[in-house]
Every structure is written in structure tokens, then in C-alpha cells.
C-alpha positions in Angstrom: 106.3 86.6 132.9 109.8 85.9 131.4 111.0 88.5 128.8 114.1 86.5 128.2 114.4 85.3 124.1 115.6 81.8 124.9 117.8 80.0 122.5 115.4 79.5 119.9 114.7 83.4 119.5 118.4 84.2 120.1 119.5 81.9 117.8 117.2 83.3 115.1 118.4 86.5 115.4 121.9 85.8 115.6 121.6 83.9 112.3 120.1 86.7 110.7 122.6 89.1 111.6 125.2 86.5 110.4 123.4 86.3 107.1 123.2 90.1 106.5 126.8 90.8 107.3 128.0 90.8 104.4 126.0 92.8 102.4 126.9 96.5 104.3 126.0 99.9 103.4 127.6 100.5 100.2 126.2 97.2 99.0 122.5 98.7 99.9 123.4 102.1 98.7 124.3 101.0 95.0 120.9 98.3 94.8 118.7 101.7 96.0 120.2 104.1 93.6 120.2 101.7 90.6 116.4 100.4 91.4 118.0 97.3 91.7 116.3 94.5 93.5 118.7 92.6 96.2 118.9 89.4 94.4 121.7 87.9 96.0 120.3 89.1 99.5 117.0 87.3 98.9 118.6 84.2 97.8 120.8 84.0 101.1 117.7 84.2 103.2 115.8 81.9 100.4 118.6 79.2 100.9 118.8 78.6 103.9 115.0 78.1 104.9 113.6 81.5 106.6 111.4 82.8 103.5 109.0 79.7 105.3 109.3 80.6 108.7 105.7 80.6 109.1 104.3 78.2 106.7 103.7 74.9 108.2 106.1 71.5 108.1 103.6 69.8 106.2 104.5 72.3 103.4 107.8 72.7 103.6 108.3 75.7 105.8 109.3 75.9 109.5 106.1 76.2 111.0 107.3 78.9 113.9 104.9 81.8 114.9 105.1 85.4 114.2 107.2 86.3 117.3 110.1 84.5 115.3 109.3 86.1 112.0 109.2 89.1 113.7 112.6 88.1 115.5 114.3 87.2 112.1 112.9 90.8 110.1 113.8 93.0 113.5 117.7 92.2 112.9 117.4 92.5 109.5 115.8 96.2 110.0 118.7 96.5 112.0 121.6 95.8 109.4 122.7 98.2 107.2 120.0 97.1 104.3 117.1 98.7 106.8 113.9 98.5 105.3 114.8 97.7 101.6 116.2 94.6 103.2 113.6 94.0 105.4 110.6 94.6 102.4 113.0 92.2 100.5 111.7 89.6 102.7 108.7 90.5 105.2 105.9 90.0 101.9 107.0 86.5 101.1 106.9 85.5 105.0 104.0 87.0 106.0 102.2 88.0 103.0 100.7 83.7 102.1 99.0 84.1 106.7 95.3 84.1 104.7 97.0 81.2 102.2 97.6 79.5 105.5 94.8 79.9 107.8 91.9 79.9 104.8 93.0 77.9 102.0 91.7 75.0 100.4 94.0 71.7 100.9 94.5 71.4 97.0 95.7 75.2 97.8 98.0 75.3 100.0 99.7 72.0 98.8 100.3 73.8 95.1 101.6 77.2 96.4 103.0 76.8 100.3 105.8 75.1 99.4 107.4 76.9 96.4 106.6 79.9 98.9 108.8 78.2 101.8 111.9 77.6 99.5 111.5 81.1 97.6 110.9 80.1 94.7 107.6 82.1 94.5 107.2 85.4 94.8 103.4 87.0 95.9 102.6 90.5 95.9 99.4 92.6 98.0 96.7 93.8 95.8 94.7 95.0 98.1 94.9 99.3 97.9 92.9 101.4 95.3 94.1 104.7 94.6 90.4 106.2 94.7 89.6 104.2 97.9 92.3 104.4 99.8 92.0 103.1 103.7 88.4 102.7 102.8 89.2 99.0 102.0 85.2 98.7 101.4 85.0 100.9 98.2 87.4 99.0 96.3 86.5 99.1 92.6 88.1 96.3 91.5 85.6 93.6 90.3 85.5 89.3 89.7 82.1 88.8 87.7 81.8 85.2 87.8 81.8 83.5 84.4 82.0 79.7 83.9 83.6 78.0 86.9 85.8 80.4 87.4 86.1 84.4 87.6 87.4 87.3 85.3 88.4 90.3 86.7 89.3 94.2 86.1 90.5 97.2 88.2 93.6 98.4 89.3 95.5 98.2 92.7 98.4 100.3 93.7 101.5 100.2 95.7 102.1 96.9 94.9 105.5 95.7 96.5 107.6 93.4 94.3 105.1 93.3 91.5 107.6 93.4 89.1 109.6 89.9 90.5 105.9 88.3 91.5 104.3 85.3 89.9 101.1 85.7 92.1 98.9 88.6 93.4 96.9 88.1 96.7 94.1 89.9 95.0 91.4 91.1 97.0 88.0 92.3 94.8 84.3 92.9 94.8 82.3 90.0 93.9 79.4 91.8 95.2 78.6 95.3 94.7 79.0 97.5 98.0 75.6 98.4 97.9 73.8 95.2 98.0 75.9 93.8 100.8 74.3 93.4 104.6 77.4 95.1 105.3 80.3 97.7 103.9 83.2 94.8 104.1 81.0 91.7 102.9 81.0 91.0 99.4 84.7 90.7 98.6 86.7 87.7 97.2 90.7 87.0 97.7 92.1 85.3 95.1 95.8 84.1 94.5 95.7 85.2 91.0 98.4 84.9 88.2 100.0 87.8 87.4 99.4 87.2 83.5 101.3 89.5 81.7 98.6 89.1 78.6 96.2 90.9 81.2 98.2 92.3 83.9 100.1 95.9 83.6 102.3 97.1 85.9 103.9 100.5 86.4 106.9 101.2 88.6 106.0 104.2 91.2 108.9 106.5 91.4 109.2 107.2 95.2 111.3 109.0 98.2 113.4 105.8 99.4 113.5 102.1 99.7 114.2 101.9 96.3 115.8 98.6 95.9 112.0 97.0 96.7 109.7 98.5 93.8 106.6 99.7 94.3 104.1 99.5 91.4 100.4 100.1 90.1 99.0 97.1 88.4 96.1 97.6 85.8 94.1 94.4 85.2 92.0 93.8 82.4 89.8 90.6 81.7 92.3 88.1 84.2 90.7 85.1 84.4 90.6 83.6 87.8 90.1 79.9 88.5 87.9 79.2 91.2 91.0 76.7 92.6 92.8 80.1 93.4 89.9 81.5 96.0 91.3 82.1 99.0 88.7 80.8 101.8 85.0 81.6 101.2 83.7 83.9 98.2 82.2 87.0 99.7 84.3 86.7 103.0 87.7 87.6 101.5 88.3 91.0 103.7 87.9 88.7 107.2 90.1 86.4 105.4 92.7 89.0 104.6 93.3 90.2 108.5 95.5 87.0 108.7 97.9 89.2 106.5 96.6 92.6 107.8 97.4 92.0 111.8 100.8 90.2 110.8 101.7 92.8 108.5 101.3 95.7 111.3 103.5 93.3 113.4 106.9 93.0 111.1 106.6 96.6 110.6 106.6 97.5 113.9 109.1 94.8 115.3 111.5 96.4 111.3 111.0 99.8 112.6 112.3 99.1 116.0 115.5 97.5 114.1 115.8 100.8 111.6 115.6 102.8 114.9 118.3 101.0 117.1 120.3 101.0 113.4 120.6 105.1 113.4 120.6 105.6 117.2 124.0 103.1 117.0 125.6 105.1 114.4 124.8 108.4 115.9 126.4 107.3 119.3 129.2 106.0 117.5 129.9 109.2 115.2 129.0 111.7 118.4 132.0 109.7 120.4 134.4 110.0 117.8 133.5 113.6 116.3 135.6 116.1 118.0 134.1 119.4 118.1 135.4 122.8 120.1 138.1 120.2 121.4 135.4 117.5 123.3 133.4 114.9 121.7 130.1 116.4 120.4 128.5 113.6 122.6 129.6 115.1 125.8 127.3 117.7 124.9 123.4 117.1 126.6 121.5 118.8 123.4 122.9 115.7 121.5 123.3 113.0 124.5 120.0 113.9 125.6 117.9 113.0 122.4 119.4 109.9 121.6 118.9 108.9 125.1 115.3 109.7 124.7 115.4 107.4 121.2 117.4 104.9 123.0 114.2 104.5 125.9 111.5 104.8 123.4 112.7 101.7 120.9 113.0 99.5 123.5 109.3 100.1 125.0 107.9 99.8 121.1 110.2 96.7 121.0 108.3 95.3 123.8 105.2 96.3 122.5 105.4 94.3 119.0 106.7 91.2 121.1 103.7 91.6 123.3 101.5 91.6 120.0 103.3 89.1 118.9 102.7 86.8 121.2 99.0 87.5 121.3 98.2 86.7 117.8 99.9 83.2 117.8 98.2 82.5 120.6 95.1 83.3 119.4 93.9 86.2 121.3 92.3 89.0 119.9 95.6 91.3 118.5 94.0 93.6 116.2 94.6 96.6 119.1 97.8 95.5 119.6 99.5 95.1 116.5 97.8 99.2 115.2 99.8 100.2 118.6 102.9 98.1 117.5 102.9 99.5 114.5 101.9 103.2 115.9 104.7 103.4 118.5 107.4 101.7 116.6 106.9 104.4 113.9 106.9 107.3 115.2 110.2 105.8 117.8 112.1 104.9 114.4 111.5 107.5 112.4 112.3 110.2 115.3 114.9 108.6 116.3 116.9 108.5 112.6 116.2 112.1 112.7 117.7 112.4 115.7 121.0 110.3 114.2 120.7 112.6 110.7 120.4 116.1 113.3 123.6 114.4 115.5 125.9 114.1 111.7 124.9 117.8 110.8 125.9 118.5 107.6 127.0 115.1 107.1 124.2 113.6 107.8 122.9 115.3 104.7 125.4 113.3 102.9 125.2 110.0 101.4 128.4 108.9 102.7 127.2 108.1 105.8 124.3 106.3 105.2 121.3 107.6 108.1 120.1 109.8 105.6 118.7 106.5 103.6 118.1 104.9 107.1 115.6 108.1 107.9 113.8 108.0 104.4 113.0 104.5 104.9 111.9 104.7 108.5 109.5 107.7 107.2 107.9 104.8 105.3 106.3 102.8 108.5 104.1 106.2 109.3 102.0 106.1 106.5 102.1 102.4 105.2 100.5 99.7 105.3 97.6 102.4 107.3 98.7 106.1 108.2 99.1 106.6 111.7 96.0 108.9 111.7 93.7 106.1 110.7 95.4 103.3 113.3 94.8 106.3 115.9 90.7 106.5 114.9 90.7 103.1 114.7 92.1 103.0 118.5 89.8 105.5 119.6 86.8 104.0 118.4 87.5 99.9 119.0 89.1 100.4 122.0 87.9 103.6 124.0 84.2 103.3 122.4 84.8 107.2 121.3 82.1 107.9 118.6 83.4 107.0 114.3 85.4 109.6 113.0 85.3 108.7 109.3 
């Protein structure tokens, strides 16, 4: 085994860093107050190629796996635009996998490259409000009529709705109950997000507020059957090439939000001079970050491993739910760590962890709580009985 990044890897990350250098905390701070999406963040990224990463050179894009995405979105986590700059990005790169892998040639030809050079912008629809992680009792419905399809239903937390042309739209084409099984029966489509049939509604939220997150209530859109995604009736199976990704660039963000508060905290705990000592001579605050410090780097090496294993093929649904688990829980305990090292101060805006530890709360619950990837663990992998 060889866990060094070679130049390719290195370089990747060191062009990422030099790309989000100069947009620094203040920068971040204003675009997340004002709801303000990162415009001239995106376009930076978009310019110089690494919105395509992952779609192929026959489309335009760069055609590397998801070790470098996940390379590229860890040090963005890791600059001072955390996970609003990281969401900024991670949909458009990884969010077209099913586009990729299932599509039609006539397809991918129309859409992959305008989604290499950012010019298009996708959002999920995949999450019902009344289904929840039960992706199987999603409501939303594509009656077929013509050669094409019409649909209705709503989806919510849909990330960049509002600057989308496109929604990956996941819906019933079959009713639940007259399928073999729970997850047959459902159609992706990359639908037009038509604003004579498409509402969408801002969700007012805790943090990572310079990436909006929306409901979208859809009423009579008519699908062509150009824009179906793979094979009617097979669109969930279809969907785990963005599902397993997803889990991935979370996991490999959170690591990068994590190292991002632990670094500050070290730095603030050697300069802050307390009872005439640095406060970071002191083992109650040495000790935790420590702790953080050990903990990041294992659920680094954890995303890498699952990384690795989905562009090589191999089975990574296990891997990327652990990824995802462990890198969660590392970030978001070690930001609290870096708010409890500030005190009072942390508290404060001024210093910036207290938006680094709302955003890291984030990659606990979404894109699948932690409870559900811990189930899903227990029963794929350890053969314990079905929970839910």
C-alpha cells in the first residue's frame, strides 16, 4: 500500500487552496448573512475546469475519479468558506455520476458539457417531506402521456434550486404497491426547472446560508422522454451513482471543516494569554484538540479508502455511510472543541468557528442522519435483524 497523494493529488489540492485564497472569512461571512450565493467563488472554480472533474474528456470535463473530486472539495472545506463553499461546488461535480454512468448518448452529449464548463447548474430532487429516508414512499408522480411524461409532487431541501436550470428528479412511475419490490418503480429524469410549473420556496435554516436550500412544488411539468435518466422503473439503482459519491465529498468536506477549526483553535490557544501562560499550555484545552487532531486524520483516511473503492468498482456502499459517519461526528466535535477553546469569543462572529461549527452540524443529518447510515450498517454489514 502507498498512502502518499502523488503529484497529481497534491497538485489538485494545492490549486484549490490557491483558488480559495482570496475569498477569506469576512468575504464568506457577508455572502451567509446576506443569503447571497458566492458568484464570484463559483466562477473561479467554473473557469478554470474543476466543476468537470468527473465528467469524461469526451464531454468536456477532466475525466478523473472521485478520490480527486474528493481531493479538490476536502481543501475547499478547509478554507475559510467551509461548507457554503464546498456546497457551492460538490452538487455540480458529483451531482450529473447517474447522468454519467446511465444516460443515453444523445444525453449526456446535450447536458455533460455545459455541466463541465459551469454553465449549468442541476439541483437533487430526490427528498419528500412526508417520506423522508424512506426513499420508497416518495409521492411524487410521472403518469406517462404521449411520448413523454407529466409530473406533480413536491421535493424538499433542494440545494441551489433557486440558480438551477435542471432537477435530477427522481418519481414514481409505478405505484409502490404494485411493484415486485419497495424501490422498483421509480424514474429519474433530468427535468427543466420550468418556472410555468415549477415553485420554489427558500427554507430559512441554522447556517450555510450563502447555498440556499429550497422546497420545489411541481405541478403538470412535462417531461420528455429524451430527459430519462437510464431505464424507466430503475431510476433509484440509477441514483446510487450520486448517492455513494455524495456520502464521499461529504465525508472527505467534513474532514476539511474539521482540520479548519482545530487550526484556528491551536492558533488562538497559543496566542491567548490567560493567568500569565498561554491557555494551550493548559491539558483541559491541549488535550481535546489533540483528540480532534487524531480523529480527522483517521476519517480522512477513511473517505480516501472509499474513495478509492468506488472508482475502482468495488462494492463502496459500506464504506462511503462509514466515511460519511466518522467524518461527521470528527468535524462537528472537533469545531466544538475550537468554539469551547475561544470561550466567549467563540460565541462571537468575529472570529468565524462559530459559522465553521454550524456548518459542520449539517454533515450529521444530511444527505441521511447518522442514525439511519448506523441501521443501515448494522443490518448490510453485521446481518443484525431490520430496524425500520
Amino acid at each position: 500500500m502507498d498512502f502518499s497523494w502523488g503529484s497529481e493529488l497534491t497538485s489538485i489540492r494545492r490549486e484549490a487552496e490557491r483558488l480559495c485564497e482570496p475569498f477569506d472569512d469576512d468575504y464568506w461571512s457577508r455572502c451567509d448573512e446576506a443569503h447571497e450565493f458566492p458568484w464570484a467563488f463559483y466562477r473561479a472554480f467554473a473557469e478554470q475546469g474543476w466543476i468537470g472533474i468527473l465528467v469524461p474528456e469526451a464531454y468536456g470535463g477532466a475525466g478523473l475519479g472521485t478520490l480527486h473530486a474528493g481531493a479538490l472539495l476536502n481543501a475547499v472545506a478547509a478554507s475559510a468558506g467551509a461548507q457554503n463553499a464546498a456546497s457551492t461546488l460538490h452538487l455540480s461535480i458529483f451531482g450529473m455520476g447517474p447522468v454519467i454512468h446511465h444516460g443515453s448518448e444523445e444525453l449526456k452529449r446535450r447536458t455533460l458539457p455545459p455541466t463541465a464548463s459551469g454553465e449549468l447548474h442541476v439541483s437533487f430532487g430526490v427528498t419528500e417531506d412526508d417520506a423522508g429516508t424512506d426513499t420508497s414512499r416518495i409521492r411524487t408522480f410521472a403518469r406517462r402521456e404521449g411520448d413523454g411524461f407529466v409530473v406533480n409532487g413536491k421535493k424538499v431541501w433542494n440545494t441551489k434550486a433557486q440558480q438551477a436550470q435542471k432537477i435530477l428528479l427522481l418519481a414514481r412511475t409505478t405505484l409502490r404497491e404494485e411493484c415486485a419490490r419497495p424501490l422498483d418503480g421509480m424514474t429519474l429524469f433530468l427535468a427543466n426547472l420550468d418556472p410555468d410549473h415549477v415553485e420554489i420556496r427558500e427554507i430559512p435554516k441554522l447556517g450555510r446560508n450563502a447555498v440556499n436550500s429550497n422546497e420545489v412544488y411541481i405541478d403538470e411539468l412535462p417531461v420528455s422522454a429524451a430527459d430519462v435518466v437510464g431505464e424507466v422503473g430503475r431510476g433509484f439503482y440509477h441514483l446510487l451513482d450520486g448517492l455513494n459519491p455524495e456520502r464521499i465529498m461529504i465525508a472527505a468536506e467534513a474532514v476539511g471543516i474539521g482540520r479548519r477549526a482545530v487550526d484556528a483553535a491551536a492558533r488562538y490557544a497559543k496566542g491567548r494569554i490567560v493567568f500569565d501562560r498561554p491557555i494551550g499550555q493548559n491539558q483541559a484545552i491541549a488535550h481535546p484538540l489533540a483528540d480532534s487532531l487524531s480523529e480527522l486524520e483517521a476519517a480522512d483516511l477513511l473517505w480516501q479508502k472509499a474513495a478509492w473503492a468506488y472508482d475502482s468498482g468495488e462494492p463502496a456502499g459500506p464504506l462511503a455511510n462509514m466515511a460519511k459517519l466518522r467524518a461527521s461526528e470528527a468535524a462537528f466535535t472537533a469545531c466544538d472543541r475550537a468554539l469551547q477553546t475561544f470561550g466567549g469569543f467563540g460565541y462571537a462572529r468575529e472570529f468565524h468557528v462559530e459559522r465553521y461549527w454550524r456548518e459542520a452540524r449539517l454533515a450529521r443529518i444530511a444527505p441521511i442522519s447518522n442514525e439511519m447510515v448506523r441501521s443501515y450498517l448494522a443490518e448490510h454489514v453485521l446481518g443484525l435483524p431490520r430496524s425500520h
